[in-house]
C-alpha atoms as a printed R data frame, in Angstrom:
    type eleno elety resid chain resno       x       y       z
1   ATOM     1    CA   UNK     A     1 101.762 104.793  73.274
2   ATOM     2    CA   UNK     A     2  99.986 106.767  76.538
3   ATOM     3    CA   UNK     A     3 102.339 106.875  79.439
4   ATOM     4    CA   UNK     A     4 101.908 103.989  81.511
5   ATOM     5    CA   UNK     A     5 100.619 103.946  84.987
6   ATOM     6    CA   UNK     A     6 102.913 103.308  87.654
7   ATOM     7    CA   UNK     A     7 101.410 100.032  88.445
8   ATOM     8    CA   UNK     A     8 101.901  98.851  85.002
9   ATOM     9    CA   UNK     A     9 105.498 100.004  85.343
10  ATOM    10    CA   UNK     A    10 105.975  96.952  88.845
11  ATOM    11    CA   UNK     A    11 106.768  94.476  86.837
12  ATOM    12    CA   UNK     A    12 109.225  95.868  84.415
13  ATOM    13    CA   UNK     A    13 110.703  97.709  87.223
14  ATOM    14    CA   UNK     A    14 111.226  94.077  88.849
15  ATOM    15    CA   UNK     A    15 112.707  92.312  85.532
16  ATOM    16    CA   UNK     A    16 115.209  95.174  85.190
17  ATOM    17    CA   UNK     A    17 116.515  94.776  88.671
18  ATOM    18    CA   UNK     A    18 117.029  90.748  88.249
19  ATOM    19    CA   UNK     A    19 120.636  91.304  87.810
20  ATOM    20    CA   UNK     A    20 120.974  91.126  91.266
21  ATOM    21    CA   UNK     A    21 123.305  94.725  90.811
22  ATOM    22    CA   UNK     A    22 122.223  98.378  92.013
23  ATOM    23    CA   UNK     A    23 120.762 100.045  89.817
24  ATOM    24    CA   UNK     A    24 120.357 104.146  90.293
25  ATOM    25    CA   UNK     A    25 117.039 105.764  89.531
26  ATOM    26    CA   UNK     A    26 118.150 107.338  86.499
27  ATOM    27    CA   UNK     A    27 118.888 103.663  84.970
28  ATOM    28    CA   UNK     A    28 115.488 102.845  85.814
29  ATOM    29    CA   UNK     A    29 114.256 105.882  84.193
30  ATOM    30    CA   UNK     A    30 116.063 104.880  80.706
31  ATOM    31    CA   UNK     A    31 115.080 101.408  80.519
32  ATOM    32    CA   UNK     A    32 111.389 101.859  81.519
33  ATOM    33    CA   UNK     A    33 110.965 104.219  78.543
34  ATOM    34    CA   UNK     A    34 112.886 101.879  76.311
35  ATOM    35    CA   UNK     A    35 110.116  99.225  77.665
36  ATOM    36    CA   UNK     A    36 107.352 101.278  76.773
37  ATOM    37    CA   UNK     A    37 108.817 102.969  73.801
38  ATOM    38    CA   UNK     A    38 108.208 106.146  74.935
39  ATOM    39    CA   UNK     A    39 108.291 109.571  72.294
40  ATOM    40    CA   UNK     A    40 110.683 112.470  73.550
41  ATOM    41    CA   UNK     A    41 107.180 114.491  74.394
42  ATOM    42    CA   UNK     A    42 106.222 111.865  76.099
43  ATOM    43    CA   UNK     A    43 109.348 111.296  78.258
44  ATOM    44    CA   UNK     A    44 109.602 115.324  78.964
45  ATOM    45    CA   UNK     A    45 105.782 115.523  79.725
46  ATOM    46    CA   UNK     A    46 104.877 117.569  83.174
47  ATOM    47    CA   UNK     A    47 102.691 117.302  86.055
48  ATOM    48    CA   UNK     A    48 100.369 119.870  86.189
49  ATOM    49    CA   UNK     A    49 102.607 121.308  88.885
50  ATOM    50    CA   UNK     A    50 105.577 121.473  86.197
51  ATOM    51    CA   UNK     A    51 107.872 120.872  89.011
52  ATOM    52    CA   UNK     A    52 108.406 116.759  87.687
53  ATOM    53    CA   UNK     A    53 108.161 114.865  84.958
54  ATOM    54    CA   UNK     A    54 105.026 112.127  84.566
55  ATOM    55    CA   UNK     A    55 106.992 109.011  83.939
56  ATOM    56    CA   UNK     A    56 109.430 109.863  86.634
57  ATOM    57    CA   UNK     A    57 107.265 110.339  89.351
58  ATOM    58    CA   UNK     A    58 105.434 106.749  88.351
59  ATOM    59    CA   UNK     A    59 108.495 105.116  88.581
60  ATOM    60    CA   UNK     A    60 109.321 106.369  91.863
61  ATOM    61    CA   UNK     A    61 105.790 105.189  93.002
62  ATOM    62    CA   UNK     A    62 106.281 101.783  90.955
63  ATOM    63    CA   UNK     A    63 109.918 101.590  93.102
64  ATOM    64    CA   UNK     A    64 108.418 102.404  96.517
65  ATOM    65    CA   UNK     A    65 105.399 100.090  96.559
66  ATOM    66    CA   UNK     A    66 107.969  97.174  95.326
67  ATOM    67    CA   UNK     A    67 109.817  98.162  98.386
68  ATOM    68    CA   UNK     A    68 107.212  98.189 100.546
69  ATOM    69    CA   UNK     A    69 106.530  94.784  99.776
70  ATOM    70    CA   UNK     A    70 109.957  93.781 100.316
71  ATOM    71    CA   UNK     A    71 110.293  93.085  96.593
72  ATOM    72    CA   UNK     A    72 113.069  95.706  96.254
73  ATOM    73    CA   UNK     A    73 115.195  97.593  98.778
74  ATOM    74    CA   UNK     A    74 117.423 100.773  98.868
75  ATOM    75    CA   UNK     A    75 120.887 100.539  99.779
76  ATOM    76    CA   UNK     A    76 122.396 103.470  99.041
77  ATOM    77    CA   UNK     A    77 120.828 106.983  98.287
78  ATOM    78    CA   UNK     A    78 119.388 106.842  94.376
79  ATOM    79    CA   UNK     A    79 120.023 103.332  94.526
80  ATOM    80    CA   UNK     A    80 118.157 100.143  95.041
81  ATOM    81    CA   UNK     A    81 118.890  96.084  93.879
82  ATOM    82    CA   UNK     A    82 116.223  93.356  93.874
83  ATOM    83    CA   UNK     A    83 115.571  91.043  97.297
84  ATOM    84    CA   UNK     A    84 115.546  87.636  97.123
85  ATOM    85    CA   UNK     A    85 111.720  87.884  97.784
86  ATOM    86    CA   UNK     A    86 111.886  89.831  94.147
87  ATOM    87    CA   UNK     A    87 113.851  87.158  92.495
88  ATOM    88    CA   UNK     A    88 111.371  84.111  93.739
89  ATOM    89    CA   UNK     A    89 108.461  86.348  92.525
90  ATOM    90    CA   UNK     A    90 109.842  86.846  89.131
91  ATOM    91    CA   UNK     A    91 110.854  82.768  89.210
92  ATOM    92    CA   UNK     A    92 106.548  82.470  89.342
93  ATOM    93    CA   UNK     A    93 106.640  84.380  86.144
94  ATOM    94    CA   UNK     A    94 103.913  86.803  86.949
95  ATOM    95    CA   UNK     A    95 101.644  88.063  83.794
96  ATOM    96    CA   UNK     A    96 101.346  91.247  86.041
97  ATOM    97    CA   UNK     A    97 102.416  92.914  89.423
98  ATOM    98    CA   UNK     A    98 100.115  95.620  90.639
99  ATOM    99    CA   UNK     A    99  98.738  96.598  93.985
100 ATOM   100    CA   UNK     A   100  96.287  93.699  94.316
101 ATOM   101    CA   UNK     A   101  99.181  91.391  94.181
102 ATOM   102    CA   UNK     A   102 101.390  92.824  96.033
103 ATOM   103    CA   UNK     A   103  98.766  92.301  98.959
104 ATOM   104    CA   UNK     A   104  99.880  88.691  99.303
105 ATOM   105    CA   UNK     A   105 103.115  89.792 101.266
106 ATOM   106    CA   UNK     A   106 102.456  90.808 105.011
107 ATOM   107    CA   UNK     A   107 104.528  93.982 104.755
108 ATOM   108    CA   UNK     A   108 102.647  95.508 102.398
109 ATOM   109    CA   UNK     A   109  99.169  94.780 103.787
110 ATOM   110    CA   UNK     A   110 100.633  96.266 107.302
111 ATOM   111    CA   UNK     A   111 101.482  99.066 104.816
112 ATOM   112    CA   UNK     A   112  98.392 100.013 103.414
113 ATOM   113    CA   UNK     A   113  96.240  99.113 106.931
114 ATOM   114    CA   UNK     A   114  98.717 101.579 108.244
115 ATOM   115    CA   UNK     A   115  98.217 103.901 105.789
116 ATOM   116    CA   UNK     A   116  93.973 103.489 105.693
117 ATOM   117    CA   UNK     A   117  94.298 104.300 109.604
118 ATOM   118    CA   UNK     A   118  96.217 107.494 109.397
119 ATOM   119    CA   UNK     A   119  95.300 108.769 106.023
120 ATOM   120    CA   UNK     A   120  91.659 110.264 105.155
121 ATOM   121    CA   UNK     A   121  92.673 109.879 101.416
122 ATOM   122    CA   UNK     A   122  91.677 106.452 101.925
123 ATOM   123    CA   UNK     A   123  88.330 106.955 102.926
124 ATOM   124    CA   UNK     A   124  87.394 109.816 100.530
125 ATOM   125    CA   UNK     A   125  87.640 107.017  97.683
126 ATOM   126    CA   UNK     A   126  85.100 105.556  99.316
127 ATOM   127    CA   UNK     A   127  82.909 108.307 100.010
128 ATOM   128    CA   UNK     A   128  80.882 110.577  97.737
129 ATOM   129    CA   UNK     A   129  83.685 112.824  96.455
130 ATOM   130    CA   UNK     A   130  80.922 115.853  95.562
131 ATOM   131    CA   UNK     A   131  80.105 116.178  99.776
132 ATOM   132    CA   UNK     A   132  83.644 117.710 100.046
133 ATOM   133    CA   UNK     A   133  85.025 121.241  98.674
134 ATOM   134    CA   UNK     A   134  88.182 121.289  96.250
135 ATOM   135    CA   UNK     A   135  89.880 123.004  98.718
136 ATOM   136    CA   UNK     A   136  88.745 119.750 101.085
137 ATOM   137    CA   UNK     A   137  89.965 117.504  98.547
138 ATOM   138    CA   UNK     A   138  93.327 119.681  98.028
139 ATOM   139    CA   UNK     A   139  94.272 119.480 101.704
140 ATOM   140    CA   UNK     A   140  93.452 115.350 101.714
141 ATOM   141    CA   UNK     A   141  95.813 115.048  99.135
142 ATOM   142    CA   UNK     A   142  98.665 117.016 101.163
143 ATOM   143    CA   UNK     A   143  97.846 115.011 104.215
144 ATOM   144    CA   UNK     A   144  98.192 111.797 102.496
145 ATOM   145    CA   UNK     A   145 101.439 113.231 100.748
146 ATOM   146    CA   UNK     A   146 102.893 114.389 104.317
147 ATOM   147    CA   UNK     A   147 102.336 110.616 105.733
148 ATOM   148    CA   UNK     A   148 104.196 109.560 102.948
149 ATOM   149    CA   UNK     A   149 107.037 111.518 103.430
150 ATOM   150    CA   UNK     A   150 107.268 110.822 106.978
151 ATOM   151    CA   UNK     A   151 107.688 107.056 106.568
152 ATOM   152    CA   UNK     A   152 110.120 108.023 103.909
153 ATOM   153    CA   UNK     A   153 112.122 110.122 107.030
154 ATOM   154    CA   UNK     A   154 111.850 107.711 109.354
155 ATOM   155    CA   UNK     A   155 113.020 104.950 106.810
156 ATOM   156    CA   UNK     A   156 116.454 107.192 105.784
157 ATOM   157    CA   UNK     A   157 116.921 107.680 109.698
158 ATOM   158    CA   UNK     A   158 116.803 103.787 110.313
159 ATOM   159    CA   UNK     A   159 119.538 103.130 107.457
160 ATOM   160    CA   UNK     A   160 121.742 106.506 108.464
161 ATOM   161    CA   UNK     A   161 124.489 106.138 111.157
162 ATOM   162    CA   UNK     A   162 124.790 106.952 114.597
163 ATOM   163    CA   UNK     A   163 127.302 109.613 113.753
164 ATOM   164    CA   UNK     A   164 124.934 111.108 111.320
165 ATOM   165    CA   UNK     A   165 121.290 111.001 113.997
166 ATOM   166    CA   UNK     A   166 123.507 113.137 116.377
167 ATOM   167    CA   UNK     A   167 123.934 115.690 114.047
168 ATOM   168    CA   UNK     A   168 120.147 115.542 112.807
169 ATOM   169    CA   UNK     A   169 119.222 116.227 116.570
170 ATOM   170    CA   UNK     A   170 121.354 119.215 116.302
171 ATOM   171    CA   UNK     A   171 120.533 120.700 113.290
172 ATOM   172    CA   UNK     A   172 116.527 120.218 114.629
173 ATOM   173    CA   UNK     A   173 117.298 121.475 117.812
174 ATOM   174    CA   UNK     A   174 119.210 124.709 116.269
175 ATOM   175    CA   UNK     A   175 116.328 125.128 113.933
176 ATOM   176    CA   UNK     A   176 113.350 125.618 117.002
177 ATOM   177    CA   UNK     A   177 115.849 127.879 118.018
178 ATOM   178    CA   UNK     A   178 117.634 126.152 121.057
179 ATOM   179    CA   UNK     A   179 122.093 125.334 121.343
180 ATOM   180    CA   UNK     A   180 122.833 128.579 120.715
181 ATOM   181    CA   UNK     A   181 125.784 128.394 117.488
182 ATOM   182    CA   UNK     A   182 126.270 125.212 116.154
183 ATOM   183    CA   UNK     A   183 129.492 124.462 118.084
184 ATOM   184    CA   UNK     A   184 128.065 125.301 121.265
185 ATOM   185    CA   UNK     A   185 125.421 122.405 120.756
186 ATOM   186    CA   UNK     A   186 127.607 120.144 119.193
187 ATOM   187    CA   UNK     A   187 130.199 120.144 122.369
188 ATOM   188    CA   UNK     A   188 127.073 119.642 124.968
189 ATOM   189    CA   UNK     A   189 125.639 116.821 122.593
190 ATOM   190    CA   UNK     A   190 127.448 113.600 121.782
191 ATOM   191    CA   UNK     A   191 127.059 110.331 121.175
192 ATOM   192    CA   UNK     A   192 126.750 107.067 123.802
193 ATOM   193    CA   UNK     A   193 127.156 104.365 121.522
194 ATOM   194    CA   UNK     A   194 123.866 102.779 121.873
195 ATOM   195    CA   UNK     A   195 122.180 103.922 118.957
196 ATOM   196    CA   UNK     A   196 121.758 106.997 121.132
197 ATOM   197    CA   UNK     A   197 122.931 110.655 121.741
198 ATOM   198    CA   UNK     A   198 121.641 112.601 124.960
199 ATOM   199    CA   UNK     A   199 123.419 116.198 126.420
200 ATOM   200    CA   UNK     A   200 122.524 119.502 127.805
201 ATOM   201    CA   UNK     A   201 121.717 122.273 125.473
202 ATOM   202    CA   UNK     A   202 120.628 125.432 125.885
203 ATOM   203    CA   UNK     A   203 117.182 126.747 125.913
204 ATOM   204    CA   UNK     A   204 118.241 129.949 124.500
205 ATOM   205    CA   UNK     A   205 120.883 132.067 122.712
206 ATOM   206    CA   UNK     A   206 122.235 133.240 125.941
207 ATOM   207    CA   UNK     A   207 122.127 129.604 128.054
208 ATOM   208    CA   UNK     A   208 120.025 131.210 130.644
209 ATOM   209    CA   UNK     A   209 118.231 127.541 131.249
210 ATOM   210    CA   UNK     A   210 119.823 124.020 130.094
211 ATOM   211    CA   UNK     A   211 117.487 121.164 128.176
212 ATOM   212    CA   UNK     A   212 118.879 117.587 128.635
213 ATOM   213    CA   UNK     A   213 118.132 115.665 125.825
214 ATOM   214    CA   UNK     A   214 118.301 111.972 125.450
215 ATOM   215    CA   UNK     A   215 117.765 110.638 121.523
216 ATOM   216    CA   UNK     A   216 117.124 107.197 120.739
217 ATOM   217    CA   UNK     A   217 117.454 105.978 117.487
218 ATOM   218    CA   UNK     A   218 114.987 102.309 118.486
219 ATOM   219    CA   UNK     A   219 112.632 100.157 116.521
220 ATOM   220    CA   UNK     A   220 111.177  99.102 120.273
221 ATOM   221    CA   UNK     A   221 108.457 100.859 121.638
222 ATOM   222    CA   UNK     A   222 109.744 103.399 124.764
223 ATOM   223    CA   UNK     A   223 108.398 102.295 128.327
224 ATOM   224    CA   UNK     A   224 107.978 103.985 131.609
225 ATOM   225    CA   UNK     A   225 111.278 102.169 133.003
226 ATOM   226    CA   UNK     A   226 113.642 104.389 130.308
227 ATOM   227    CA   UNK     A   227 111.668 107.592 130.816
228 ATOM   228    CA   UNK     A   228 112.337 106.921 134.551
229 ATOM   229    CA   UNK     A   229 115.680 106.643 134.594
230 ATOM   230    CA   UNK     A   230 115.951 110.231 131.982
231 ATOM   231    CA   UNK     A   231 114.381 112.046 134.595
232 ATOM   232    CA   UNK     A   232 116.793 110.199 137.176
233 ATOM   233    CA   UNK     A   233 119.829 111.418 134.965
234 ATOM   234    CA   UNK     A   234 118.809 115.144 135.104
235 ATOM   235    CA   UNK     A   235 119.024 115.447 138.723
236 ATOM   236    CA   UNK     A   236 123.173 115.380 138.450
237 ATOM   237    CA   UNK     A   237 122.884 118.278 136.008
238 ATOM   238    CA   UNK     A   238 120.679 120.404 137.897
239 ATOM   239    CA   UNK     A   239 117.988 119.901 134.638
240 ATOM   240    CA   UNK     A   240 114.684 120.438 135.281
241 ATOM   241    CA   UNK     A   241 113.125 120.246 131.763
242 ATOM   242    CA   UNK     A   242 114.220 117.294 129.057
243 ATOM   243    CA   UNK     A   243 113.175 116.162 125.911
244 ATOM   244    CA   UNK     A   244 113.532 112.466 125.352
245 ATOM   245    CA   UNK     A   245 113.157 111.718 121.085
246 ATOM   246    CA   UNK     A   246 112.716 108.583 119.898
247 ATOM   247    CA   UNK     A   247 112.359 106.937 115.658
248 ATOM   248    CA   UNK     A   248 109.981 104.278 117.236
249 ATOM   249    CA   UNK     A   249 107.179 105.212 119.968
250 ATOM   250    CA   UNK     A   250 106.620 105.441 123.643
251 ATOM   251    CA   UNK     A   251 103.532 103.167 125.550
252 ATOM   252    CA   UNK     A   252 100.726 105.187 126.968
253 ATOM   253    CA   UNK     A   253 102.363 104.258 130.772
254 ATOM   254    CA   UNK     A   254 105.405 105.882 129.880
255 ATOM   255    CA   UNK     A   255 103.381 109.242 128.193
256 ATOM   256    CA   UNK     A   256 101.080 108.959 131.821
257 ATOM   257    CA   UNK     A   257 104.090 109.083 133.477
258 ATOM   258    CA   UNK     A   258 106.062 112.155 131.688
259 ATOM   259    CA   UNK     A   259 102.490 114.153 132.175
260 ATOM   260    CA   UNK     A   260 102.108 113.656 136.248
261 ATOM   261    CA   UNK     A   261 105.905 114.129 137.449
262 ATOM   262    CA   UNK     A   262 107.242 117.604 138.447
263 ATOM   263    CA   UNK     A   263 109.778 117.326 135.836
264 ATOM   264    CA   UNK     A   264 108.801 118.988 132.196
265 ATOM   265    CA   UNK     A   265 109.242 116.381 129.914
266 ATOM   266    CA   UNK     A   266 108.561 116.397 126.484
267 ATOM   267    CA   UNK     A   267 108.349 113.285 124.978
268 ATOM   268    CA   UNK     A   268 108.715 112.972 121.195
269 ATOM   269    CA   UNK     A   269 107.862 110.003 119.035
270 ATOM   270    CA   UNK     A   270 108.943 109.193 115.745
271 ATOM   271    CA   UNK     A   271 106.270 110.914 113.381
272 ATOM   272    CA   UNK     A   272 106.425 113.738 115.867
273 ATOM   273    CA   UNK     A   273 109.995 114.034 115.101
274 ATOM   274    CA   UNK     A   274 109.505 113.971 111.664
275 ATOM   275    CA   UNK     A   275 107.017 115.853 111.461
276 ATOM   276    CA   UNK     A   276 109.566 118.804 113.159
277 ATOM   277    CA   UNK     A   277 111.820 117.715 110.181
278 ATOM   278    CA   UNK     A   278 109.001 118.893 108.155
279 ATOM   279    CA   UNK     A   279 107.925 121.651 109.876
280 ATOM   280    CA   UNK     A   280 111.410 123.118 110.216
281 ATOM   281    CA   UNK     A   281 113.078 122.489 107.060
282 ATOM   282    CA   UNK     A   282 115.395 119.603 108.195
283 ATOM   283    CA   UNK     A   283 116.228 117.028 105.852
284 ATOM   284    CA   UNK     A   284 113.497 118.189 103.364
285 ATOM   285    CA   UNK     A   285 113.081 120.770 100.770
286 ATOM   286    CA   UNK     A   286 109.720 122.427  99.303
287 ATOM   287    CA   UNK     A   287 108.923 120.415  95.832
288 ATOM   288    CA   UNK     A   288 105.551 121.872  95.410
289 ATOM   289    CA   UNK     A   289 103.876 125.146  96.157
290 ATOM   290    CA   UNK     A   290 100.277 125.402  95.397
291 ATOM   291    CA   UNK     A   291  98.549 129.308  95.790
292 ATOM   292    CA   UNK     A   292  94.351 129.144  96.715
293 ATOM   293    CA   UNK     A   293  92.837 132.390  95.917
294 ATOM   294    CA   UNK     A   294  89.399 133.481  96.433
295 ATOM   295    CA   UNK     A   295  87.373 136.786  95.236
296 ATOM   296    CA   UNK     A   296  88.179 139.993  97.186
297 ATOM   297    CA   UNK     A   297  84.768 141.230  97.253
298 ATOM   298    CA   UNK     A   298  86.059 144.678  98.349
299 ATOM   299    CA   UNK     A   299  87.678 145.405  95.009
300 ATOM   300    CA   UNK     A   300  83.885 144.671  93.555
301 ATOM   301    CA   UNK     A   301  82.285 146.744  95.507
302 ATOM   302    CA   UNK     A   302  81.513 149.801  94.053
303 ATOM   303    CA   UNK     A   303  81.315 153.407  96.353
């Protein structure tokens, strides 16, 4: 039988999780093809990047929409169990579970209206795709890819420890090139036990000018009051420039606020951080690379 989409893949995804245990990915991966009775070509068939197999990369998708409507979860890295949202769906004994029914749970529609706001994927589908270029089209689908994977950042910094956001901030940090070595900026860095790290670090190699830095690892939105009292915490250190990072966001009175004061400060939001991640090679590695190429017209013409 053809490989089956990943939305036809939700609901035997869900069954196989009703255990109650954790189950790893690779679990998943055998029983879905048992399911579907899936041929060896079948099971080693490629996307046209080569880079994963088909079935695999539907499952994932089948696994992270089920998440995102709170019908599974992850708790540990390559492993996720059923919620108890899950189990009273499967009690209703569902014929099917695709997108369109997942839209009864609140998460998920916050999901996808998230998702329609940020995304121009989501409008293309509604838009005559033969007005855009493939090159257009290529660079919606990376956009829509990127948004992706930072939710999926921000969602493995929520369920890391505190121990283990310090030493993300460092390893950013080092990577834009401030700290100096790496024990240098993890001595001036450390933790203050409120789901927080702040510290001096240097702006270059040679610590000719100090950063304070103040990291917040929050699911409340950052106001004025907290960016007021980081600038009032770099006057004891002599700082004059400080980045203040956040995993949620800040409210346009505390961003005013940051923009009119003497003080540089660089405020940095949650997508902005991961978007560094992803810009610097933190906590992400290349899965894909694509090459455009267009005519040289100089090798055509002719002397």
């Amino acid at each position: 039988m053809p490989i089956p989409d990943f939305q036809s893949i939700m609901l035997p995804l869900l069954k196989f999780a009703a255990d109650g245990k954790e189950h790893s990915i690779q679990e998943a991966m055998y029983h879905i093809s048992k399911v579907f009775n899936l041929s060896v070509q079948e099971l080693n068939e490629p996307l046209p990047s080569g880079r994963e197999k088909k079935i695999d990369n539907r499952i994932r998708w089948a696994r992270f929409y089920l998440g995102k409507a709170g019908l599974l979860e992850s708790v540990r890295r390559g492993y996720f169990k059923i919620t108890e949202r899950g189990q009273q769906v499967l009690g209703s004994n569902p014929t099917e579970i695709n997108t369109r029914y997942l839209e009864k749970f609140p998460e998920f529609v916050s999901f996808r209206a998230e998702r329609k706001d940020k995304d121009t994927i989501t409008r293309v589908q509604d838009e005559e795709l033969g007005k855009r270029t493939p090159e257009e089209l290529l660079e919606v689908g990376y956009q829509s890819i990127k948004q992706d994977l930072i939710r999926e950042i921000l969602n493995q910094i929520g369920q890391a420890s505190p121990r283990f956001f310090e030493r993300l901030v460092i390893d950013l940090l080092l990577q834009m090139g401030y700290g100096g070595s790496r024990s240098d900026a993890g001595k001036t860095i450390g933790g203050t036990g409120d789901e927080g790290i702040d510290g001096l670090i240097n702006q270059d190699k040679l610590g000719l000018d100090s950063i304070y830095v103040q990291a917040k690892r929050w699911g409340a939105t950052v106001g004025r009051p907290e960016i007021q009292k980081f600038v009032g915490a770099l006057q004891p250190h002599r700082a004059t420039k400080g980045i203040f990072i956040t995993t949620s966001d800040f409210t346009e009175d505390a961003e005013e606020y940051a923009s009119r004061i003497p003080t540089k400060i660089i405020l940095i939001d949650g997508e902005k951080l991961a978007e560094l991640m992803i810009e610097h090679n933190v906590g992400v590695s290349t899965s894909h690379t694509f090459e455009i190429k267009k005519i040289d017209t100089d090798y055509f013409t002719e002397e």
